[in-house]
C-alpha positions in Angstrom: -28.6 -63.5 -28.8 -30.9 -60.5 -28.3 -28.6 -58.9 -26.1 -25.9 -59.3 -28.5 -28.1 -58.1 -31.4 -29.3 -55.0 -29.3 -25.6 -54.7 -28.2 -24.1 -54.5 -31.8 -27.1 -52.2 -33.0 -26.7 -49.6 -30.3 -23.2 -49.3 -30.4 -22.8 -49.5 -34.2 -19.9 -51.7 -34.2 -19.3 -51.9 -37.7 -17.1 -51.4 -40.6 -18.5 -48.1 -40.9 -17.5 -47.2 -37.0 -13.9 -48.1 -37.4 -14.2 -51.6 -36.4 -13.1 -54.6 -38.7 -15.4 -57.1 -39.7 -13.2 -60.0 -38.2 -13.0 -58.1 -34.6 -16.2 -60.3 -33.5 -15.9 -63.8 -32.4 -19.2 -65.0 -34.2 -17.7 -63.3 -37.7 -14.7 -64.7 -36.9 -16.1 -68.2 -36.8 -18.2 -67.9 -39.6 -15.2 -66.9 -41.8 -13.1 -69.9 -40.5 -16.4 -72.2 -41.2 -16.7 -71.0 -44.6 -12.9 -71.4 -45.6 -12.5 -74.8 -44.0 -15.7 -76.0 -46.0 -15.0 -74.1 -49.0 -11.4 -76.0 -49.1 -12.4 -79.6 -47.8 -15.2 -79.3 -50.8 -12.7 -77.7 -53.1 -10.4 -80.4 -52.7 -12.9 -83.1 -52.2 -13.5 -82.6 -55.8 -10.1 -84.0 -56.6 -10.7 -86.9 -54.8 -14.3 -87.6 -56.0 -12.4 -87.7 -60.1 -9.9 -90.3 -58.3 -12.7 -92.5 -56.5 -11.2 -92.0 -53.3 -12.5 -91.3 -49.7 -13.7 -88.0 -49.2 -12.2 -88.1 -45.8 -8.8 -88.5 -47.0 -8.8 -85.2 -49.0 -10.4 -83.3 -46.3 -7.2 -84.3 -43.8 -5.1 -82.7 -46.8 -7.5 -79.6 -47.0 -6.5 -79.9 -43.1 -3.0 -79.7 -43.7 -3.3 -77.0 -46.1 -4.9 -74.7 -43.8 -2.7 -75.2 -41.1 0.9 -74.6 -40.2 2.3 -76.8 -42.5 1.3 -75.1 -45.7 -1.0 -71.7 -45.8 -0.4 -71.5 -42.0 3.4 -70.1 -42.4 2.1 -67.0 -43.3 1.8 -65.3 -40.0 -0.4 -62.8 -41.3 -3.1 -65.4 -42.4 -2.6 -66.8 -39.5 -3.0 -64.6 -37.1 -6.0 -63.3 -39.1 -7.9 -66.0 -39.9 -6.8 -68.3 -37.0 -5.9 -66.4 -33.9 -4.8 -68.6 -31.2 -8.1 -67.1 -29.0 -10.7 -67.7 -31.4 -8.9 -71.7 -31.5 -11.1 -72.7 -28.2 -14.8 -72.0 -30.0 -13.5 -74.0 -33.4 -12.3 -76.7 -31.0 -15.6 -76.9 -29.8 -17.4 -77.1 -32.9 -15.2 -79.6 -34.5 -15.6 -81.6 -30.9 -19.4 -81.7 -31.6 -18.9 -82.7 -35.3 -16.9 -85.3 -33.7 -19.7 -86.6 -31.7 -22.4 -86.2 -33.8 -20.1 -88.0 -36.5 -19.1 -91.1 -34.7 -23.1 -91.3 -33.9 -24.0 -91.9 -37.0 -21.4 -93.9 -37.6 -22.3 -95.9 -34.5 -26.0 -96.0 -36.0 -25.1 -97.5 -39.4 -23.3 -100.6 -37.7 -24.4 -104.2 -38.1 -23.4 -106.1 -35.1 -24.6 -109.3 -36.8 -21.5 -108.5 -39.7 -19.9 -107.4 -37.2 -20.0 -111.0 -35.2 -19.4 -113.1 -38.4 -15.7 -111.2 -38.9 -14.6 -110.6 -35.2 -12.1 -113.0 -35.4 -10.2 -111.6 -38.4 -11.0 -108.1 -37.1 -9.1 -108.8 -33.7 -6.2 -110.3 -35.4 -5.5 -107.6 -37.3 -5.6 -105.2 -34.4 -3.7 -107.5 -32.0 -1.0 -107.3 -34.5 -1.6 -103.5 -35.1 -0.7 -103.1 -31.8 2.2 -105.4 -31.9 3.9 -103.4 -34.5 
């Protein structure tokens, strides 16, 4: 980080020197971050009024940002989600993953878990049958 820091100070890759403020990977990220979260809360909203899962409206924030909606636009896309800067949100969203099914993992109660294992098996058995 202090190499970067150093790096960026010397050289004076900024706006200012002719450089765009996407060009870096870590403003690049931030940028994604912020319109990702900025949309999944946007339309989170929406949901919250409707007493619905916030979880559903942030796969349709999802949608929205990607190739099926906004992502048509080359331009945006090739801007805000260049296919090289795709391996570092990857990651990211990989550890939210993780960190996501932890908790999830934590908040379990194996003994209500137990008293509706039956049920819960049949349902998935047939799940799978379909």
């Amino acid at each position: 980080m202090v190499d970067y820091l150093s790096r960026s100070l010397s050289t004076g890759s900024g706006v200012l020197s002719g450089f765009g403020p996407l060009s870096d990977d870590l403003n690049l990220f931030l940028v994604q971050a912020v319109i990702i979260i900025a949309m999944c809360r946007a339309i989170g909203i929406i949901g919250y009024y409707l007493k619905q899962p916030s979880v559903i409206f942030e796969i349709i924030g999802g949608i929205i940002l990607g190739p099926s909606a906004i992502g048509r636009n080359s331009v945006y896309l090739n801007t805000i989600f260049p296919e090289e800067s795709m391996s570092y949100l990857k990651l990211v969203a990989d550890i939210g993953l993780i960190l996501y099914l932890f908790v999830v993992g934590m908040e379990l109660d194996i003994a209500k878990l137990a008293t509706h294992a039956q049920r819960a098996g049949g349902v998935a058995l047939m799940g799978m049958a379909v």
